[in-house]
C-alpha positions in Angstrom: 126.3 136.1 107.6 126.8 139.7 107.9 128.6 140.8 111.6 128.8 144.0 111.4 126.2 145.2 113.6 125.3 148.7 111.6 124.5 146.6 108.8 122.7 143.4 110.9 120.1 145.9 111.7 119.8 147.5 108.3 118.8 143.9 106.9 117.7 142.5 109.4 113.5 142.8 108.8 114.9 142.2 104.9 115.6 138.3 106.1 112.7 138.3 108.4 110.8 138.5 105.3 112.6 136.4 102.7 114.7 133.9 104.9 115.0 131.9 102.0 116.7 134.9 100.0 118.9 135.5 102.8 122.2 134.7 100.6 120.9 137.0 97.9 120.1 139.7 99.9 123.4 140.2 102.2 125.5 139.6 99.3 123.3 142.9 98.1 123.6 144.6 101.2 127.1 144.6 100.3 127.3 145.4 97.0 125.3 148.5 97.5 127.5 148.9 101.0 130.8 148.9 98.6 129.1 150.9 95.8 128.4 153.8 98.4 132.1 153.7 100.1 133.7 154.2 96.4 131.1 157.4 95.8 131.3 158.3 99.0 132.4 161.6 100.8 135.3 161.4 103.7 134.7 164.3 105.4 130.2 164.2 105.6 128.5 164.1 108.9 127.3 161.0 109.8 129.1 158.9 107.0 128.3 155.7 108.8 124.8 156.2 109.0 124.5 157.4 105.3 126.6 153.8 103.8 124.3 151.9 105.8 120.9 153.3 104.5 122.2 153.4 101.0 123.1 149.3 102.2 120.1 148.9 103.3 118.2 150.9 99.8 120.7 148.1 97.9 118.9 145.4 100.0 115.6 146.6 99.9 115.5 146.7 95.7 116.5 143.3 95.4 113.7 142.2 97.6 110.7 144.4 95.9 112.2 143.1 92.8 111.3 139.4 94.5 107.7 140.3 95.4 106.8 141.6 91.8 108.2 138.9 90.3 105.9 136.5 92.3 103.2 138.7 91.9 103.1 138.6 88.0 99.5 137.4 86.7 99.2 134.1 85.7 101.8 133.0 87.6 99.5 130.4 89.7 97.1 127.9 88.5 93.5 128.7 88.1 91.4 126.8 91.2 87.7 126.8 89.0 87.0 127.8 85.7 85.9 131.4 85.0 81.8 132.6 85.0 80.3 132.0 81.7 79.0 135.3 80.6 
């Protein structure tokens, strides 16, 4: 589980939405989180605020990612047959 608080509230609605994923997506969070501190700019107002919304873009990817793949036609079985033309 992620403690620091900046990030808790970045991900948090993430979880809310795929508590099963939750693993999956704080280990994201923190990829990205890492990925934007080696890029990132020292001296930039508001540097805090700018790692944790490109955390929380990181996080968000991986879960749109989730929804199309469950979204994919064909994925669930047919309940009736189709019309007859």
């Amino acid at each position: 589980m992620i403690d620091e608080s900046g990030l808790c509230r970045v991900v948090w609605l993430l979880l809310q939405s795929c508590p099963g994923k939750a693993a999956d997506i704080e280990a994201e969070t923190l990829a990205a989180f890492l990925a934007a501190v080696a890029c990132g700019e020292p001296g930039r107002a508001r540097l805090a605020s700018r790692l944790c919304r490109l955390a929380s873009i990181g996080a968000s990817r991986l879960v749109q990612g989730e929804g199309a793949e469950r979204a994919r036609p064909g994925a669930d079985p047919v309940s009736a047959a189709p019309p007859r033309p």
